[in-house]
N, C-alpha and C positions, 0 to 999 in steps of 0.2 A: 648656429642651431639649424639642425634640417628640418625643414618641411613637408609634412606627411601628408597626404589628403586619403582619407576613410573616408571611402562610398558605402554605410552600412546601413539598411534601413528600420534594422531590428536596434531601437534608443536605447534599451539596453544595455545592450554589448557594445554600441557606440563608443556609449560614457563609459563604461567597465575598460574597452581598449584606449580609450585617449586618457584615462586617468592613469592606466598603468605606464602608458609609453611618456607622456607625460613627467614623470618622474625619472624619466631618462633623458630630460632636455630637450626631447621632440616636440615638434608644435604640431599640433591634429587639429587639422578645419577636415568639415565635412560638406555636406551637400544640402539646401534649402529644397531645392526641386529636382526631384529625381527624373523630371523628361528635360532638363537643362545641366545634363551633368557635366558636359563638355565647355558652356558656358563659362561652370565656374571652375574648372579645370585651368581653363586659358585663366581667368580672374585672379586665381590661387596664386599657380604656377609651382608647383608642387617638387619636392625634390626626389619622392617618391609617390606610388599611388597601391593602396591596398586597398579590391574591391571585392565587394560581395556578386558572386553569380547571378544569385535570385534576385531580384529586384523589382519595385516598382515598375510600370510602362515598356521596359526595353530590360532585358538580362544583361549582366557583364561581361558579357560578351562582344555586344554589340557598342556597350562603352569603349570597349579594349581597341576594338577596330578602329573606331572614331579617334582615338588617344594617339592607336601607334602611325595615324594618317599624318598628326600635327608635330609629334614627338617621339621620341627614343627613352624618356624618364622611364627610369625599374619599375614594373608593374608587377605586387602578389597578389595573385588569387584566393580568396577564400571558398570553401564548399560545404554546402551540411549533403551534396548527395554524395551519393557512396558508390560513385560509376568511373571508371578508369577511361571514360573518353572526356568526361570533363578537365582530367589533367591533359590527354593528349592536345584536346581541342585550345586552351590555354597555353600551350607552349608552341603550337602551330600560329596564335594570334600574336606570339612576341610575348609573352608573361615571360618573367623572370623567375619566378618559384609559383609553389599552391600547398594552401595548407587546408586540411579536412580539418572543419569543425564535427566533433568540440573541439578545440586545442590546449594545448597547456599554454601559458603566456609565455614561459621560459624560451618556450620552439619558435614562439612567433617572433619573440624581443631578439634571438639568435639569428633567424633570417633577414631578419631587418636588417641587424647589424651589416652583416655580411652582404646582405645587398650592396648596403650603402657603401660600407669596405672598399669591396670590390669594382664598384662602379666609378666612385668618385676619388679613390687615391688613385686609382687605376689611371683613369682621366688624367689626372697630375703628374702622375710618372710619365707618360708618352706623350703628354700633349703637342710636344715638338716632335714627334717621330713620323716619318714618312719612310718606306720602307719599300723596294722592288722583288718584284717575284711572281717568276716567272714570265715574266713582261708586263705585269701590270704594279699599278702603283696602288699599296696598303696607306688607307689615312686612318689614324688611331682618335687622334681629334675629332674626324666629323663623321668617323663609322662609316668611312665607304672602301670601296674595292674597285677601281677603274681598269678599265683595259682598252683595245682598241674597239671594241664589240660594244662597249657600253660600260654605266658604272653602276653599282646596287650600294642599298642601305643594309649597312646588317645593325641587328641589334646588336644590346652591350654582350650577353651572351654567347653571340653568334661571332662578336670579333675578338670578344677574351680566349675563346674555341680557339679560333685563327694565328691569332695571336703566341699563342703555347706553340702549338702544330709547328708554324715559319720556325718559331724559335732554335726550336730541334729538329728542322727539315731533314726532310730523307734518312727518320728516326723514329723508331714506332713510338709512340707515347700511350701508353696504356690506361683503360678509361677508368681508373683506382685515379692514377696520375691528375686527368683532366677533371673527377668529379672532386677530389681535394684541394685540387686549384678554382676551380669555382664557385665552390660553395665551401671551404673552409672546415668543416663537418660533414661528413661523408653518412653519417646515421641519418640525419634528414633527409637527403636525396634518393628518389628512386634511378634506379637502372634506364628506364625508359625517359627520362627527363634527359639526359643526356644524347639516348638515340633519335630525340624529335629534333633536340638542337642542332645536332650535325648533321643528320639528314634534311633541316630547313638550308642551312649553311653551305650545303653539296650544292642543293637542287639553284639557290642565287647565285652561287659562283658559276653553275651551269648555263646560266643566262648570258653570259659576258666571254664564255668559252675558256672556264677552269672547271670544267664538271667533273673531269678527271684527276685533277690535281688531288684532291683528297679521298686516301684511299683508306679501304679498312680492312686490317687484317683480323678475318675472325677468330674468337679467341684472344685477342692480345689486346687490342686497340688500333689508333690510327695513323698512318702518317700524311704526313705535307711533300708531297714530289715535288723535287726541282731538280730537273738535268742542268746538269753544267754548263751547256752549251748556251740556254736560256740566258 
């Protein structure tokens, strides 16, 4: 059974989301105190975390930072605003999707799924895989990217991205391609969810001196470069 943790502080919707998800085998703990949410975060240990923006003491924002300091677990956002930097700003901090409230529960039980889909079979299909490119070394297991420059963390997004890309190196993969491979359902996802992810993804590989390596062709999508020689 996975482990969900709802940060929601409107009881309402709480009880109404953990009763529905609920009935799909998930177990929903939530939060006692909303200026110790990271407390019970570690306490939990959550297999996923879906949080509300607006909050008590500190915004979800400010939890997301704190979360993706300790961990890599899928994080959704929820929003009742209706401003397009709230999604940017959540996919900048590592969130894994965002849904505008109101929602229909069908949308939200569908990203969930697929979160968890994608994250945790994922995990299991590569968890042995170690992989070279370009000179550096891909770990699928602990989400990093080393090279002689140094190594980063990428989120699960950020190396499912990678991940595709090496796959069909030096092969355009077009962003239809990568937004159906990540999220399963391609009607949920915006356009720009996908350009924060790879351009988060560019700029960490640019730290370790692979900033180049992933290129975008406009109009089509992107490729993964590896010369041969490499």
């Amino acid at each position: 059974m996975f482990k969900i943790m709802l940060i929601e502080d409107d009881e309402t919707l709480f009880q109404e989301v953990k009763e529905r998800l609920s009935q799909w085998t998930y177990e929903v703990l939530g939060v006692a105190d909303f200026g110790r949410v990271l407390e019970s975060f570690t306490s939990i240990k959550p297999d996923l975390v879906v949080i509300d923006i607006q909050l008590p003491k500190f915004d979800g924002f400010h939890w997301c930072r704190l979360i993706r300091s300790h961990s890599n677990v899928p994080i959704i956002f929820l929003s009742s605003r209706d401003h397009p930097t709230d999604m940017v700003m959540s996919m900048q901090l590592g969130a894994d999707d965002f849904i505008q409230k109101p929602f229909h529960f069908d949308v939200l039980i569908a990203k969930i799924q697929a979160t968890l889909r994608r994250v945790y079979n994922y995990n299991v299909d590569t968890q042995l895989d170690l992989k070279t490119w370009n000179g550096a070394t891909v770990d699928f297991l602990k989400g990093t990217v080393s090279s002689t420059q140094g190594v980063v963390d990428l989120t699960k997004n950020e190396m499912y991205i990678l991940k595709v890309l090496i796959e069909r190196k030096n092969e355009i993969v077009t962003r239809e391609d990568l937004i159906t491979s990540l999220w399963d359902d391609e009607r949920f996802v915006s356009d720009n969810t996908l350009t924060v992810n790879v351009n988060r993804l560019r700029k960490k590989l640019g730290e370790i001196g692979l900033g180049e390596t992933i290129e975008t062709k406009v109009g089509q999508g992107y490729v993964a470069r590896e010369e041969e020689s490499l």
